[in-house]
N, CA, C and O atoms as a CHARMM CRD file, in Angstrom:
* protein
*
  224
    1    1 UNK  N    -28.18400  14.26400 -19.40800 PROA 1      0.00000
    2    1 UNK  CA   -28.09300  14.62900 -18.00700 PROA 1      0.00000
    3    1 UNK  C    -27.99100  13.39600 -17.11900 PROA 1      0.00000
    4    1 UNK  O    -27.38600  13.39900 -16.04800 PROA 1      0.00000
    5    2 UNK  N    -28.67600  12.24900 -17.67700 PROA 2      0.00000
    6    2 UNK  CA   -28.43800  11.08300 -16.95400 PROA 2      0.00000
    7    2 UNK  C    -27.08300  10.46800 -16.71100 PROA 2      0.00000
    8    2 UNK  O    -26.75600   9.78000 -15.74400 PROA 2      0.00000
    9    3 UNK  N    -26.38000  10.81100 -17.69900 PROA 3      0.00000
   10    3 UNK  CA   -24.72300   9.89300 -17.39400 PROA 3      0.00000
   11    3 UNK  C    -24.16800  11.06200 -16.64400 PROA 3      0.00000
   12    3 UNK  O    -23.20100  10.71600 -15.96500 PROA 3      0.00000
   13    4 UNK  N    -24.40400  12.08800 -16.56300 PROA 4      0.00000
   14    4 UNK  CA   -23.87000  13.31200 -15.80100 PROA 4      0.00000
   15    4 UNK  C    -24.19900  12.61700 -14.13400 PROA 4      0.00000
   16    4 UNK  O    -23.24900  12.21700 -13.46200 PROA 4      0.00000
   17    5 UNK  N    -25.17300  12.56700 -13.77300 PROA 5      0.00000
   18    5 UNK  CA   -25.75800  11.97500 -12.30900 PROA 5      0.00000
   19    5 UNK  C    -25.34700  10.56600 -11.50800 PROA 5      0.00000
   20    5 UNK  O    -25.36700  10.25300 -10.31800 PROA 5      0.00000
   21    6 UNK  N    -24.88100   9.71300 -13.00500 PROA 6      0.00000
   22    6 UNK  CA   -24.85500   8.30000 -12.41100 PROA 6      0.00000
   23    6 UNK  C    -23.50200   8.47700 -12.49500 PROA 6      0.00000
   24    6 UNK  O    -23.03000   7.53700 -11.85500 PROA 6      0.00000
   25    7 UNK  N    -22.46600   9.26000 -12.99300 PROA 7      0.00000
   26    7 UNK  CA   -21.28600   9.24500 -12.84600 PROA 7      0.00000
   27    7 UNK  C    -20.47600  10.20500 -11.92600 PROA 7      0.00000
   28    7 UNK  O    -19.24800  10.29100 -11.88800 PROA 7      0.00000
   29    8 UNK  N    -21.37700  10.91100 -11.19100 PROA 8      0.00000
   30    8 UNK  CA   -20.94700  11.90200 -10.28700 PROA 8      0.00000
   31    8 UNK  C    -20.31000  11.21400  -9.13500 PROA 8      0.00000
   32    8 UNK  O    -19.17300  11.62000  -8.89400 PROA 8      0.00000
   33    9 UNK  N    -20.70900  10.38400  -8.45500 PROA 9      0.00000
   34    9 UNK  CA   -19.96200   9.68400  -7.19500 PROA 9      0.00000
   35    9 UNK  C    -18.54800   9.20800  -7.66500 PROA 9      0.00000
   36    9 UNK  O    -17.58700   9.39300  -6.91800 PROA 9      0.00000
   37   10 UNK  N    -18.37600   8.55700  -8.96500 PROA 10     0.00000
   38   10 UNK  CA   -17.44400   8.22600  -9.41500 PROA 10     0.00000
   39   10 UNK  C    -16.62900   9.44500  -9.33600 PROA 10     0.00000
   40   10 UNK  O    -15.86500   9.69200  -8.40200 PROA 10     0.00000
   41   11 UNK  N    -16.80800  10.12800 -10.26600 PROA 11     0.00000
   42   11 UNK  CA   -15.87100  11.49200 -10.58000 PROA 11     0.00000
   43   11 UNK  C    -15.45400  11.63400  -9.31200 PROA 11     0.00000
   44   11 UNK  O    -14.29400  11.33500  -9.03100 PROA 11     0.00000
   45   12 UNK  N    -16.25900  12.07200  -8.42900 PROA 12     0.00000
   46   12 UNK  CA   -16.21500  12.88700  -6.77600 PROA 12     0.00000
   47   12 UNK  C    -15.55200  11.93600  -6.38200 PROA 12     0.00000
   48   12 UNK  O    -14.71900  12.63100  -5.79900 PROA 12     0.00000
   49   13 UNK  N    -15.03800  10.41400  -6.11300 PROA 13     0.00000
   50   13 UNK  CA   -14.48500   9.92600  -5.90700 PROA 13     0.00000
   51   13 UNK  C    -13.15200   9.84100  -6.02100 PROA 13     0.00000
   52   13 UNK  O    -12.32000   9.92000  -5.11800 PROA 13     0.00000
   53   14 UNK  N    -12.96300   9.65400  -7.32300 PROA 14     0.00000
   54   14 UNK  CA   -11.93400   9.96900  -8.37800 PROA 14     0.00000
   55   14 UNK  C    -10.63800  11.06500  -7.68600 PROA 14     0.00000
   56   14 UNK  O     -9.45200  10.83500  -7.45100 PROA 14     0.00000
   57   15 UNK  N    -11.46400  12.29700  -7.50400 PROA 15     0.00000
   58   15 UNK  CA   -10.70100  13.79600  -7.61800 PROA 15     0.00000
   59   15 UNK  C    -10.19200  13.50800  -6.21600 PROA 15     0.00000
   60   15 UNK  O     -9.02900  13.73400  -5.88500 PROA 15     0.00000
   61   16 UNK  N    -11.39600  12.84200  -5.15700 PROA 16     0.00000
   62   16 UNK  CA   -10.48300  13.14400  -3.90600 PROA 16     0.00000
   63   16 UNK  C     -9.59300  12.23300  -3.61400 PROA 16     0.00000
   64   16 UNK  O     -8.88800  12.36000  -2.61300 PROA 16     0.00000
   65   17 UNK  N     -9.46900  11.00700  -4.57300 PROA 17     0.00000
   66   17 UNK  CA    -8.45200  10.34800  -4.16800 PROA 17     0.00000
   67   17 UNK  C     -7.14000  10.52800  -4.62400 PROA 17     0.00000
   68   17 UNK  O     -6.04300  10.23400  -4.14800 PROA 17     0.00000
   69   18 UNK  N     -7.47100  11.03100  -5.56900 PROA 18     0.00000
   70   18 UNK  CA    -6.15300  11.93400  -6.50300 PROA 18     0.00000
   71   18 UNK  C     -5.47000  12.93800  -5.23300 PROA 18     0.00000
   72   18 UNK  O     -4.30900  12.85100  -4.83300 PROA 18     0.00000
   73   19 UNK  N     -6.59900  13.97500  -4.68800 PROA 19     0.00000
   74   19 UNK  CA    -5.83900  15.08900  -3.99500 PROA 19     0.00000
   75   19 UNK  C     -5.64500  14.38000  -2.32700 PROA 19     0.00000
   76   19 UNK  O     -5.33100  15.20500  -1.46900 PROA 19     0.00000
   77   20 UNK  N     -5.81800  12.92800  -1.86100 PROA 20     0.00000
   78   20 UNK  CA    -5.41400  12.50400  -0.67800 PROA 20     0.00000
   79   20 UNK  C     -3.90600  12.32900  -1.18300 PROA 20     0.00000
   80   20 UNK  O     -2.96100  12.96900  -0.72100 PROA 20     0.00000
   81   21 UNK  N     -3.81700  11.40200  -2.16400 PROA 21     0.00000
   82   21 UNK  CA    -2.51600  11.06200  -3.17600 PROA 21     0.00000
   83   21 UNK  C     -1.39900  11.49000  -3.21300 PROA 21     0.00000
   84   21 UNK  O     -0.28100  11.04400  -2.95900 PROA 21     0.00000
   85   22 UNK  N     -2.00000  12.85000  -3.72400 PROA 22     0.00000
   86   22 UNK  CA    -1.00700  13.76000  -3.61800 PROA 22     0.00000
   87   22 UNK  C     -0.29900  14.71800  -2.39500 PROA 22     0.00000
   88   22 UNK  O      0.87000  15.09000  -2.29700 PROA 22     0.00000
   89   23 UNK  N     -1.71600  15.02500  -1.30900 PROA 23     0.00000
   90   23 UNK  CA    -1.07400  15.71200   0.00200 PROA 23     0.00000
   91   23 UNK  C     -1.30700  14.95800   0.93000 PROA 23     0.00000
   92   23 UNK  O     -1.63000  15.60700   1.92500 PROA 23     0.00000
   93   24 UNK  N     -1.29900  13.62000   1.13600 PROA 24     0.00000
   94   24 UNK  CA    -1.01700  12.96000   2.33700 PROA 24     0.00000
   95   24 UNK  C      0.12900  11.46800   1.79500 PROA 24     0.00000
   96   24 UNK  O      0.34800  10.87700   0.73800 PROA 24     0.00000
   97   25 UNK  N      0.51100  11.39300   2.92700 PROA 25     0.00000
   98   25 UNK  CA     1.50000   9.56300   2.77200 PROA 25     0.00000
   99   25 UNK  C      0.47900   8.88900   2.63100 PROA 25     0.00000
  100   25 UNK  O     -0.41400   9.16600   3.43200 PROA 25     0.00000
  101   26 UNK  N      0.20500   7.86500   1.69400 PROA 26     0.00000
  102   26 UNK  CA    -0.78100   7.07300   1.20600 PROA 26     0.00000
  103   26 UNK  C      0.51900   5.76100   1.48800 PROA 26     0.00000
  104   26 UNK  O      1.67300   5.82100   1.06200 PROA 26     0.00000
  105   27 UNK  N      0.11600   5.00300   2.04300 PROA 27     0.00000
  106   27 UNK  CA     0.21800   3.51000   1.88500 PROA 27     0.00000
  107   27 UNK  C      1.18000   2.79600   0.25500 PROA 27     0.00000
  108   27 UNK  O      0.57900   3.29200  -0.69800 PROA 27     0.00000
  109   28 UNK  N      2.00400   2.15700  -0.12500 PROA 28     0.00000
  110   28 UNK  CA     1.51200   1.75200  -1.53500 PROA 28     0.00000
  111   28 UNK  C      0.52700   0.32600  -0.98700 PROA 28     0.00000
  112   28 UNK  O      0.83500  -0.31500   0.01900 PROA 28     0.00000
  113   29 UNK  N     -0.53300   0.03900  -1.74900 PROA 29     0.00000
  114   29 UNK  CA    -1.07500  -1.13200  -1.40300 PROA 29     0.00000
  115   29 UNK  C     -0.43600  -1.95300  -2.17500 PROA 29     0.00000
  116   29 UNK  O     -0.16000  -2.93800  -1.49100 PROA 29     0.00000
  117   30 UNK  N      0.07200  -2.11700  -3.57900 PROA 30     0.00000
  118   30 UNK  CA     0.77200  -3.05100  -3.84400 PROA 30     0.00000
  119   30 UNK  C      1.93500  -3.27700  -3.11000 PROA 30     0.00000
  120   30 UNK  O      1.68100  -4.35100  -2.56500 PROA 30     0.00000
  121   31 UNK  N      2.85600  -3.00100  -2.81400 PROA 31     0.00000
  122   31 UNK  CA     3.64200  -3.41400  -1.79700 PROA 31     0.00000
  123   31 UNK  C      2.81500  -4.11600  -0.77200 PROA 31     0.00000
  124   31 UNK  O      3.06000  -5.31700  -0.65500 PROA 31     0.00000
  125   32 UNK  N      1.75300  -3.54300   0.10600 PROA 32     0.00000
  126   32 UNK  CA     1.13700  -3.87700   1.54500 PROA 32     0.00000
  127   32 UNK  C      0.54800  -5.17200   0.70500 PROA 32     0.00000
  128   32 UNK  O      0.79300  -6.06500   1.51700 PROA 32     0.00000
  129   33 UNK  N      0.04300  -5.69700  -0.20300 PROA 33     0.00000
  130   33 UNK  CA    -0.98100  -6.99000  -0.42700 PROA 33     0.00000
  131   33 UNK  C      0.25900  -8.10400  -1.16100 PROA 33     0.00000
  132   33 UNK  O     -0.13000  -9.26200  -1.30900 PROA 33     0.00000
  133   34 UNK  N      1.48500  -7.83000  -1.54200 PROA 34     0.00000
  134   34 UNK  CA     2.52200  -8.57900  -1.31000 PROA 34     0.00000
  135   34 UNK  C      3.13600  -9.39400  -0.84700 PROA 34     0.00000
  136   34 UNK  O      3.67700 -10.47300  -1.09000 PROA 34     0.00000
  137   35 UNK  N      2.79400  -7.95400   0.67100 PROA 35     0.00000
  138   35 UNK  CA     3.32000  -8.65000   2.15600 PROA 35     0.00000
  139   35 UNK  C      2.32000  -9.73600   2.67000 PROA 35     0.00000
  140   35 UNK  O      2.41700 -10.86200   3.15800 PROA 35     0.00000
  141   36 UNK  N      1.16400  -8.74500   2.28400 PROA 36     0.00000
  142   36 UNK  CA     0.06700 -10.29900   3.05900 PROA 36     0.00000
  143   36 UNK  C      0.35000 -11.43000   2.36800 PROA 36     0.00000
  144   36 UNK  O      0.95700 -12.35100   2.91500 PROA 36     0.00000
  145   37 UNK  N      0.00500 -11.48500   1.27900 PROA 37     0.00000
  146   37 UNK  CA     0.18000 -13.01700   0.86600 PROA 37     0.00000
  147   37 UNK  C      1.35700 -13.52000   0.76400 PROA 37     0.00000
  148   37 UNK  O      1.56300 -14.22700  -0.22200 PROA 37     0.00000
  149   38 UNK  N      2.41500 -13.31400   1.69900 PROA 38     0.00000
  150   38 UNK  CA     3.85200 -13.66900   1.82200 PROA 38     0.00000
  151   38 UNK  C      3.62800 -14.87000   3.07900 PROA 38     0.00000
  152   38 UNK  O      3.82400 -16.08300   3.15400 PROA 38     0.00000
  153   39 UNK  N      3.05500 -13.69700   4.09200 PROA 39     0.00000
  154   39 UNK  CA     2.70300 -14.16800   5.11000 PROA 39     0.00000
  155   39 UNK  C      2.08800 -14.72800   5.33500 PROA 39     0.00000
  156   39 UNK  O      2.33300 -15.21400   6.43900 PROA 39     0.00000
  157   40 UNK  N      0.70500 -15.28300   4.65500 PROA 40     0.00000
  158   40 UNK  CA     0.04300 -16.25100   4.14000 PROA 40     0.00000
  159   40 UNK  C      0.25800 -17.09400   3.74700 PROA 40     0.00000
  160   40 UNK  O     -0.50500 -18.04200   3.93200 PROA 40     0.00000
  161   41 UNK  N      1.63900 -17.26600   2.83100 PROA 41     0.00000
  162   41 UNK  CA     2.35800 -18.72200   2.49100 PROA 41     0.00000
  163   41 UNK  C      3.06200 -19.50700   3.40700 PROA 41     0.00000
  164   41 UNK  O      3.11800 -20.72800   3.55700 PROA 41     0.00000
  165   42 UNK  N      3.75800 -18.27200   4.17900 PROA 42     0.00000
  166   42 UNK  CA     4.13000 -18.72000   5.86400 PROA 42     0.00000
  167   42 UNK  C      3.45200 -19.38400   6.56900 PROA 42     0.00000
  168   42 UNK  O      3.81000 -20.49100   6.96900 PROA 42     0.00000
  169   43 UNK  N      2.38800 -18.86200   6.84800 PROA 43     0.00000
  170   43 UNK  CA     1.00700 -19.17900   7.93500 PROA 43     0.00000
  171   43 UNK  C      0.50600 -20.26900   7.36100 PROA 43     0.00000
  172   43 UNK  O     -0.20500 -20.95600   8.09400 PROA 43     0.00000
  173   44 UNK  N      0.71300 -20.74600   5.92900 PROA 44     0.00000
  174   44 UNK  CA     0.06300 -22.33900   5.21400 PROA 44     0.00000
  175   44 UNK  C      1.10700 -23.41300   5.30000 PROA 44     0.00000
  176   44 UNK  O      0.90500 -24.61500   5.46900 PROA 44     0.00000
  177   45 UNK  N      2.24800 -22.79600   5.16000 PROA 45     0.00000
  178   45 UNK  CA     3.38500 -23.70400   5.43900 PROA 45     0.00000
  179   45 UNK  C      3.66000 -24.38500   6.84100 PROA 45     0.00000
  180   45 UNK  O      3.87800 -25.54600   7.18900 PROA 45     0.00000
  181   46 UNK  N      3.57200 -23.32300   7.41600 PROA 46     0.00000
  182   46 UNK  CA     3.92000 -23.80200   8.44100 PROA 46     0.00000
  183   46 UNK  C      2.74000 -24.73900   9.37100 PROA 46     0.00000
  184   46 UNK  O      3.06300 -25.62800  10.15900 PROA 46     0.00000
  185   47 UNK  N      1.41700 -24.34400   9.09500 PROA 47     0.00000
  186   47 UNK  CA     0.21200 -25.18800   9.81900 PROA 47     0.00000
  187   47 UNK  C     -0.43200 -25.77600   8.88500 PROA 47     0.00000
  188   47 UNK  O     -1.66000 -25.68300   8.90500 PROA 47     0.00000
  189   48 UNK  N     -0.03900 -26.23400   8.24400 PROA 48     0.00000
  190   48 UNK  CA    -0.39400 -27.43800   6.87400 PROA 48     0.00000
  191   48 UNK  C     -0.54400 -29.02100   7.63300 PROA 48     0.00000
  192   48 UNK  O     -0.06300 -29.24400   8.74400 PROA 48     0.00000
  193   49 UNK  N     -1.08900 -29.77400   7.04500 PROA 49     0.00000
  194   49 UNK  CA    -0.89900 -30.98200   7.74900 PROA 49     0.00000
  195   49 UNK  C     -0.50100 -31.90500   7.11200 PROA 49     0.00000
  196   49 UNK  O     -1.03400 -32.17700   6.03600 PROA 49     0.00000
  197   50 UNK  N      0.64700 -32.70200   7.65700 PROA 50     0.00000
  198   50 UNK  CA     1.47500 -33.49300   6.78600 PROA 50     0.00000
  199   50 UNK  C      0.76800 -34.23700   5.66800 PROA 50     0.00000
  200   50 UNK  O     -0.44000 -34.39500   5.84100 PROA 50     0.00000
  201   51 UNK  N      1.30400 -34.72900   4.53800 PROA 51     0.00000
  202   51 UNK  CA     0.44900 -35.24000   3.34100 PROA 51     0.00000
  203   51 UNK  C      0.61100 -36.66300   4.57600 PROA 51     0.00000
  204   51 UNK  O      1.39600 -36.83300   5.50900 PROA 51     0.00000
  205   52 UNK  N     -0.61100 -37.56200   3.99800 PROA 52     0.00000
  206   52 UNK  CA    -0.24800 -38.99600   4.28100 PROA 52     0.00000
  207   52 UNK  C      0.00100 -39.93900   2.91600 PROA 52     0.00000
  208   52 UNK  O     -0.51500 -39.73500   1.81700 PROA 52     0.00000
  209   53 UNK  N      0.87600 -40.96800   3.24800 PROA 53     0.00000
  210   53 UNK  CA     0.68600 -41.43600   1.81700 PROA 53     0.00000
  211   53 UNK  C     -0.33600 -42.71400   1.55100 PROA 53     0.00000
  212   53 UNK  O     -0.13300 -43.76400   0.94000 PROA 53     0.00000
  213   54 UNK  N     -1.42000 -42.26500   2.18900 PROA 54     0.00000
  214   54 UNK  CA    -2.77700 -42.91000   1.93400 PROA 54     0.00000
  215   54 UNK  C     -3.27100 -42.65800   0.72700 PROA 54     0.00000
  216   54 UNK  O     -3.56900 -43.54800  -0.06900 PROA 54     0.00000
  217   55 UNK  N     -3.38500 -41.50100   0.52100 PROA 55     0.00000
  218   55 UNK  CA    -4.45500 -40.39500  -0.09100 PROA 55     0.00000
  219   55 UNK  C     -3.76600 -41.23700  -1.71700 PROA 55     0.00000
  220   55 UNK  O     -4.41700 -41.04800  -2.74500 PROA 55     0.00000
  221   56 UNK  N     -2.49900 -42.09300  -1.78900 PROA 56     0.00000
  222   56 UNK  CA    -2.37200 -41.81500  -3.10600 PROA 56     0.00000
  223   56 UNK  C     -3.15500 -43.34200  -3.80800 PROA 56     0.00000
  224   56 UNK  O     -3.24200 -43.48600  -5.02700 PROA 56     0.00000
């Protein structure tokens, strides 16, 4: 009965994300976390600070 209890949030979790899934437009997040770190390479590129050639 114990793995029945500690796994219930999971399950219940589980089912409703399945049935959002299926009857609503869900996002893909792989696509959406793609984009971020696209834009993130942008946003480093571009405000990076020049190397000096001290450092070598």
């Amino acid at each position: 009965m114990g793995i029945v209890r500690r796994s219930f949030s999971f399950l219940t979790g589980t089912a409703c994300g399945i049935y959002i899934a299926q009857n609503y437009k869900v996002p893909n997040i792989n696509k959406l976390a793609h984009c971020a770190v696209s834009i993130a390479k942008e946003l480093e590129k571009r405000y990076r600070k020049p190397e000096s050639s001290d450092d070598v």
